[in-house]
C-alpha positions as semicolon CSV with decimal commas, in nm:
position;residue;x (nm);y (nm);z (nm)
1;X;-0,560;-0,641;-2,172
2;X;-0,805;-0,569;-1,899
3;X;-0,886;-0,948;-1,859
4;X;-0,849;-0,968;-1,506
5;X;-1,117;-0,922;-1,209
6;X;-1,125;-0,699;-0,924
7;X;-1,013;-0,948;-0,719
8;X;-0,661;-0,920;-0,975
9;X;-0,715;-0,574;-0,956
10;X;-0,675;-0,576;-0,554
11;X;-0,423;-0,826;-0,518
12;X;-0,211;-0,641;-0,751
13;X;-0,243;-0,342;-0,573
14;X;-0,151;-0,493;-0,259
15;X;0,146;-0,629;-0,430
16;X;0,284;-0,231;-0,480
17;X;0,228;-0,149;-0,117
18;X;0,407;-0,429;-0,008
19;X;0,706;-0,325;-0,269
20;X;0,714;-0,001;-0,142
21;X;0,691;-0,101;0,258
22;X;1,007;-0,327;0,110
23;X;1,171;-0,092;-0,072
24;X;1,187;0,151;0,202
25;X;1,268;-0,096;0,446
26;X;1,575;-0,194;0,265
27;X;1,669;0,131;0,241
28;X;1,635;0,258;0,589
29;X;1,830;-0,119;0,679
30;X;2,114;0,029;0,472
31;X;2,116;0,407;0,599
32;X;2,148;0,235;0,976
33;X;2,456;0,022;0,870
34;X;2,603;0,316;0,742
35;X;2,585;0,300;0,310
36;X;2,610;0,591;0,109
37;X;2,263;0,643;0,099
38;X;2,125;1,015;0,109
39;X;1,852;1,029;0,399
40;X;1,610;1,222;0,167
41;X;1,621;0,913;-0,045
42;X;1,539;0,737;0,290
43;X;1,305;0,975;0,408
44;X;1,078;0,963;0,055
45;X;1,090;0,600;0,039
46;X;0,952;0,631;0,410
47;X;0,685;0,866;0,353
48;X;0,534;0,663;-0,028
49;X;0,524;0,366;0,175
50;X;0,310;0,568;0,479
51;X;0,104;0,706;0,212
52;X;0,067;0,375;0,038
53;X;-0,064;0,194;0,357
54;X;-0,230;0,503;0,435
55;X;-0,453;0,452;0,138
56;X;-0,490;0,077;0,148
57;X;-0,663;0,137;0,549
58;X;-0,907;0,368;0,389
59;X;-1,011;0,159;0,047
60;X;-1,039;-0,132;0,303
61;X;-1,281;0,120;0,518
62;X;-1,439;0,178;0,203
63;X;-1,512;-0,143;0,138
64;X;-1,650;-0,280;0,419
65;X;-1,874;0,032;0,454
66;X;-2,016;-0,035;0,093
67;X;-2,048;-0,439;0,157
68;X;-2,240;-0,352;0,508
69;X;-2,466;-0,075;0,294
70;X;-2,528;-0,367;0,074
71;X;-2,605;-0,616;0,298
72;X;-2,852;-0,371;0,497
73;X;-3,038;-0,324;0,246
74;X;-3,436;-0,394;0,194
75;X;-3,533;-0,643;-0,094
């Protein structure tokens, strides 16, 4: 039902990071107070929500590079 824009498209995307920055928040919170929790369940959840803000930084990059192309060029 691909009804939605890009701007949906983005925004839901951002949504994910900030679940996993959450996600692995929570779980490191836990670890630190001493649950059960195994620290390579910690340590993953750590390392997708790197990679996930990782990748948001560089599709940002991307985008500004491609709006400044855009607006630089000759009509």
């Amino acid at each position: 039902t691909g009804a939605g824009g890009f701007g949906d498209l983005l925004a839901a995307g951002l949504r994910q990071v900030d679940a996993k920055v959450a996600t692995a928040d929570k779980l490191m919170q836990a670890f630190a107070e001493g649950d059960a929790i195994p620290i390579h369940q910690v340590t993953l959840a750590l390392e997708q929500a790197r990679l996930a803000v990782e990748m948001t930084v560089q599709v940002r990059a991307r985008l500004v590079e491609t709006y400044r192309d855009f607006m630089n060029m000759q009509l």
